[in-house]
Backbone bond lengths (Angstrom), bond angles and torsions (degrees), N, CA, C in turn:
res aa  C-N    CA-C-N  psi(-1)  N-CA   C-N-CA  omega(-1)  CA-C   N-CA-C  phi
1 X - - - 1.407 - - 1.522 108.71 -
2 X 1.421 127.01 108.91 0.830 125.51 139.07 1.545 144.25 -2.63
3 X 1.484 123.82 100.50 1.811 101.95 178.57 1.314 111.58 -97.39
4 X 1.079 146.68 167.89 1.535 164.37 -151.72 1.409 98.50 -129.57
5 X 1.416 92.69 104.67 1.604 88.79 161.60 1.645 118.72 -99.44
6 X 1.542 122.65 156.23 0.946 109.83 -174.39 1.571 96.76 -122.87
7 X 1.740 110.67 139.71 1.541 78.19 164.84 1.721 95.14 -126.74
8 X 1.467 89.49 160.36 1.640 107.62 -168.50 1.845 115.01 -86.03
9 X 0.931 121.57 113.55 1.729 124.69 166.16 1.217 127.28 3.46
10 X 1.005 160.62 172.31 0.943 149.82 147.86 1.379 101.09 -77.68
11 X 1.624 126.79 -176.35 1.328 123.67 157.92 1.584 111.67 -112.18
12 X 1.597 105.41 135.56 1.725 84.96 -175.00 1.479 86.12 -132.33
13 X 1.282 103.32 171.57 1.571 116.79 -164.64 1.588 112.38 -121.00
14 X 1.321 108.64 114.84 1.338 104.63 -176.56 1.483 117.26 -91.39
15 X 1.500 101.92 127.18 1.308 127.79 -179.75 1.257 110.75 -65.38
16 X 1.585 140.78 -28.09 1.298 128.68 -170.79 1.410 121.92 -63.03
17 X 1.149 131.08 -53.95 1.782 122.15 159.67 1.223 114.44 -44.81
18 X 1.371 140.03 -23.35 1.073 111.69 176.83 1.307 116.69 -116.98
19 X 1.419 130.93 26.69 1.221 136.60 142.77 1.653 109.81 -94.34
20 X 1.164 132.01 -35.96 0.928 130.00 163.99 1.629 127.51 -39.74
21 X 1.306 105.43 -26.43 1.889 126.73 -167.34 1.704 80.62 -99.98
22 X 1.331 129.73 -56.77 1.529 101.87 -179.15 1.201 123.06 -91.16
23 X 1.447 133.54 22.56 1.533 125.57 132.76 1.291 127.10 -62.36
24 X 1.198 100.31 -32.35 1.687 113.18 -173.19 1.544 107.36 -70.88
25 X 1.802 121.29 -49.10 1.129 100.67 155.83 1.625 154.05 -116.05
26 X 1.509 81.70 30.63 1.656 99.12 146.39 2.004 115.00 -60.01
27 X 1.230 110.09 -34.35 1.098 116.82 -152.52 1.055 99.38 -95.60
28 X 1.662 138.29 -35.19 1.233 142.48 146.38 1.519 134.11 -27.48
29 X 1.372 102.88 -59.52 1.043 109.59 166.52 1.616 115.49 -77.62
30 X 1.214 135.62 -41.96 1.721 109.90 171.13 1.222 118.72 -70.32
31 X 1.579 124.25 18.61 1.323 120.09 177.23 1.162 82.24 -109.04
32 X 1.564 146.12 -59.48 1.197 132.59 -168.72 1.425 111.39 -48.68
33 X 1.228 116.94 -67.42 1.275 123.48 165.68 1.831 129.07 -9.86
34 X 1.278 107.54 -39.55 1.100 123.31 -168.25 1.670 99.14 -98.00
35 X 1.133 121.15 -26.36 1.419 115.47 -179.49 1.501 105.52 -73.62
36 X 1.217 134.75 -55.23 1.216 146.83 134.59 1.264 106.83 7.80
37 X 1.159 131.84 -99.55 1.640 139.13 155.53 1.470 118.70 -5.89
38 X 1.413 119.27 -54.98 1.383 136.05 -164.14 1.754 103.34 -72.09
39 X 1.761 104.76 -46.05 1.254 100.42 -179.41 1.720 130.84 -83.47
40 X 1.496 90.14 -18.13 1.589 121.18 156.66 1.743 105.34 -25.27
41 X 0.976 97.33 -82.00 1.489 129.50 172.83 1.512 124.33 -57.73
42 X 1.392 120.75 -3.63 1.568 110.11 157.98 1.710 114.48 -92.77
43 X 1.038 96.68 152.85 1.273 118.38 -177.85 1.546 113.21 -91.08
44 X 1.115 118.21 107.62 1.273 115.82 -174.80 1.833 103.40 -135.51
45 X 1.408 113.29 115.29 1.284 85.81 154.98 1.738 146.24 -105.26
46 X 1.405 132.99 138.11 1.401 118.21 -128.11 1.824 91.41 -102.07
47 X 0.911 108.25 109.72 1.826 124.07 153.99 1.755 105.72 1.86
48 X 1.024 116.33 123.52 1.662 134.43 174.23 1.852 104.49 -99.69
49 X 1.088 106.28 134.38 1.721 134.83 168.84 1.174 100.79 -100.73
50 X 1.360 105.14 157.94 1.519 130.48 164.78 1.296 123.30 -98.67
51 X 1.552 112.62 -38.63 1.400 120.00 -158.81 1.593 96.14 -129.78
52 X 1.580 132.01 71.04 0.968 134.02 -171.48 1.540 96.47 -86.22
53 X 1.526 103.99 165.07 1.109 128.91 -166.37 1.374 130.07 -165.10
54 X 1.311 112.25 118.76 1.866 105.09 -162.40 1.484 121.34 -79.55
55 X 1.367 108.47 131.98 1.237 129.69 -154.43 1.593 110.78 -76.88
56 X 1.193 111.88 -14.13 1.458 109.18 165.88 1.241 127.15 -125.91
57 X 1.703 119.79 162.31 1.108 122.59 -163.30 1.340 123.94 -40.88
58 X 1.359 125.56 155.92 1.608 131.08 175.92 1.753 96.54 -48.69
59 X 1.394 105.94 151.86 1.656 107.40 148.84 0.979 139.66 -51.50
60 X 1.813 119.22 175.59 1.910 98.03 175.04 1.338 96.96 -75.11
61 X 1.557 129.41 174.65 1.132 142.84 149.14 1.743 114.02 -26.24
62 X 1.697 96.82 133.63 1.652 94.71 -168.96 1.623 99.59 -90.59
63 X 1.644 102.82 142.73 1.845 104.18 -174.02 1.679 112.62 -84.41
64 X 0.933 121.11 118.94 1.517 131.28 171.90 1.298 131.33 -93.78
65 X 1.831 115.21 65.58 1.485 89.72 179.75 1.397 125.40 -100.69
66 X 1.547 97.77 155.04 1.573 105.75 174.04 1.310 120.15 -93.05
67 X 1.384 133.93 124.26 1.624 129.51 -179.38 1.598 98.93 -101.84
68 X 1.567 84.99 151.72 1.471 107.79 165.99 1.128 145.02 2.28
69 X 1.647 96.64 -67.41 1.182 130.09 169.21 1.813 135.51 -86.03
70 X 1.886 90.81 29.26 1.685 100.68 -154.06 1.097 140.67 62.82
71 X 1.270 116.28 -7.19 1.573 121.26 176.33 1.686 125.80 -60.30
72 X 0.886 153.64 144.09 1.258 140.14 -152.89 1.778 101.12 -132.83
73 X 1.067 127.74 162.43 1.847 127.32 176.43 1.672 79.50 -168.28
74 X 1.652 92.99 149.82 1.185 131.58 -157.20 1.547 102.03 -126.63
75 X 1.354 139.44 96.94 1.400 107.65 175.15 1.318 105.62 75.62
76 X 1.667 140.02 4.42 1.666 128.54 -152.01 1.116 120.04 72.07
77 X 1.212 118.65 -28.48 1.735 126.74 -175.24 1.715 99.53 -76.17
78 X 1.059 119.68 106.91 1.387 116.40 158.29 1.987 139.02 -35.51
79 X 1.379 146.62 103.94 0.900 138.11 -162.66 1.712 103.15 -130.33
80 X 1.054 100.51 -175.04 1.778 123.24 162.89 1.316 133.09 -120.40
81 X 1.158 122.98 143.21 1.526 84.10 -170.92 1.152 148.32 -43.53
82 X 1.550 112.44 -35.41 1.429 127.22 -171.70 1.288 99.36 -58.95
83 X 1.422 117.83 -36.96 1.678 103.90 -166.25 1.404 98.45 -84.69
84 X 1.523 131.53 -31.47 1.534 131.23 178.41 1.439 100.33 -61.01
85 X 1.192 150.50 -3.03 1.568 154.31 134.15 0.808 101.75 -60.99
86 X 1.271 146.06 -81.40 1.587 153.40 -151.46 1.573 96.82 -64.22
87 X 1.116 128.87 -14.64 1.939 116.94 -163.69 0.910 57.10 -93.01
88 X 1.904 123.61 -99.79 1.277 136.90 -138.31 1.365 117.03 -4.94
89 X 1.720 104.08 -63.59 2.008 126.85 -142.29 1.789 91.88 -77.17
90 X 1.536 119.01 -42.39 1.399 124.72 125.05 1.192 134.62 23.54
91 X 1.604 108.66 -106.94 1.149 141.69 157.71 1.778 109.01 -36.00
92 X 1.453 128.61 -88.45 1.350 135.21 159.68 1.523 116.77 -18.43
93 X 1.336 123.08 -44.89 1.413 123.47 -160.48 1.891 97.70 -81.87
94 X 1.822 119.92 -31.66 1.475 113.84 163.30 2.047 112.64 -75.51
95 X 1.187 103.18 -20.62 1.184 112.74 -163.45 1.405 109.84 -132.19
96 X 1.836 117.86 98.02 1.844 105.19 178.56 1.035 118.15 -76.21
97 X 1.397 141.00 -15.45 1.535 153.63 169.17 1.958 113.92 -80.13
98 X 0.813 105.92 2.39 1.801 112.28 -175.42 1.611 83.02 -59.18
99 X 1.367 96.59 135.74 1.539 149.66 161.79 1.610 129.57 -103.38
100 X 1.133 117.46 125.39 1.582 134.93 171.82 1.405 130.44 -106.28
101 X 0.902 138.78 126.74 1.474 156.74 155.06 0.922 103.61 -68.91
102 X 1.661 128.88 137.59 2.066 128.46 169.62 1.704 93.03 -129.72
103 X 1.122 110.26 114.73 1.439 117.78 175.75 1.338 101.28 -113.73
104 X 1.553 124.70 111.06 1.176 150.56 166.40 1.291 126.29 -87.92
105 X 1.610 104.34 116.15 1.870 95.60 171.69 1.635 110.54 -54.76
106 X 1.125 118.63 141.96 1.970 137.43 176.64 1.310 101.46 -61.04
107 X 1.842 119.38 -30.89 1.632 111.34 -154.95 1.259 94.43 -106.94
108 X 1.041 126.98 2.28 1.573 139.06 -162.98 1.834 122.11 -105.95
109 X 1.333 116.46 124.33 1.341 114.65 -156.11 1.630 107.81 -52.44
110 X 0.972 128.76 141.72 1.337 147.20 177.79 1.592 106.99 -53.24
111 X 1.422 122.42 -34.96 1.350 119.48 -170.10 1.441 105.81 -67.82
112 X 1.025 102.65 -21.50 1.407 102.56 -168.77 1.683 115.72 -58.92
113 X 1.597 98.56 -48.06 1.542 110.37 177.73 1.250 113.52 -71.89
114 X 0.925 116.46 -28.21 1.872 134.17 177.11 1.821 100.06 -48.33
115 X 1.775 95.70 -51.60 1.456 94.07 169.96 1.525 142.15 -87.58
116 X 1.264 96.90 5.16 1.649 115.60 159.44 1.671 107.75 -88.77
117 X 1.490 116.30 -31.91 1.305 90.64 171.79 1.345 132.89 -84.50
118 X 1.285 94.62 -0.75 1.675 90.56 -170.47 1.729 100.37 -106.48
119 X 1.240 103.43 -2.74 1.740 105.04 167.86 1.766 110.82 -82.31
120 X 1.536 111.35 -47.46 1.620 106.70 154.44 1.543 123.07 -49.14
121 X 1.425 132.72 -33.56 1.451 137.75 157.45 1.262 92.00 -27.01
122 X 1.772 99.84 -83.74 1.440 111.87 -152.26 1.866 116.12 -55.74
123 X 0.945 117.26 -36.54 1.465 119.82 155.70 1.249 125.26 -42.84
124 X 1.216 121.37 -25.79 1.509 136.09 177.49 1.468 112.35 80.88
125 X 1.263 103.87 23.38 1.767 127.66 150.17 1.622 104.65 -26.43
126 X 1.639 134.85 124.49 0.945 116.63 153.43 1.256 127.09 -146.62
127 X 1.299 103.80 14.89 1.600 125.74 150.43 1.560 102.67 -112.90
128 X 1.367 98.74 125.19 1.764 126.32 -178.99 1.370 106.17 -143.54
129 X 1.376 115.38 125.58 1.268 150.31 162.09 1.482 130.57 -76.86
130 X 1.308 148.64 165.06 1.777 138.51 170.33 1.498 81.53 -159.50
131 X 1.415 106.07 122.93 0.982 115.04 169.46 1.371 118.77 -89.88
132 X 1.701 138.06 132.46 1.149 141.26 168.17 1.440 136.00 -121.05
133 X 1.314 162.65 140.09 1.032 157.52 149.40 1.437 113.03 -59.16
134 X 1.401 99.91 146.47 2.028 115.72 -179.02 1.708 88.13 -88.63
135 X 1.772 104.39 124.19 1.434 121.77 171.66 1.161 97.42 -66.42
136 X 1.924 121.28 145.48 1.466 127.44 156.14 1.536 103.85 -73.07
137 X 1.188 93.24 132.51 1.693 111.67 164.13 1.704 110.76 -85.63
138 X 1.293 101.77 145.88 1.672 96.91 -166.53 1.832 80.51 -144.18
């Protein structure tokens, strides 16, 4: 008896869907492209306000630390007070809800922060923060 062999196809892979999918967005995009361009090019001139106002939420809370040695940083950026007034009143006048953090060195005299807070007062600071660490219990 005779056996039958069979032999099986190869498998081949047709390329037409998927050249077909990147004509389409070849073609997408230089049509988009071109709208882009078109609006580029109108002339419009856009309406002026008086009493503008920023459209998104306040920032996070601005970081204030105080070192040791009295030194003060704003954001990391180093200041003095006068200018840590001047950011603040600043800061508050884009934002009426602006918030502060006061991060105080532990080994460092207390007056010091005393005088960061009462310079955020004077800014019209009225959310204030003190930042602390949870002591280990032993």
């Amino acid at each position: 008896m005779p056996l039958k062999t069979n032999f099986d196809e190869q498998p081949s892979m047709n390329l037409t869907p998927m050249i077909d999918i990147v004509f389409l967005l070849i073609i997408f995009f230089m049509v988009g492209t071109r709208f882009v361009e078109i609006e580029r090019n109108i002339a419009v001139q856009v309406p002026a306000v008086s009493d503008a106002q920023a459209l998104s939420p306040p920032p996070e809370r601005r970081v204030i630390n105080v070192y040791r040695d009295g030194k003060i940083s704003l954001d990391r950026h180093p200041v003095t007070l006068d200018k840590l007034i001047s950011e603040l009143s600043i800061g508050r006048q884009q934002y009426e809800e602006l918030g502060v953090v006061v991060r105080g060195d532990a080994e460092g005299p207390f007056q010091n922060i005393a005088n960061v807070l009462n310079a955020c007062r004077q800014a019209g600071i009225a959310e204030m923060g003190i930042s602390v660490r949870m002591a280990s219990h032993q």
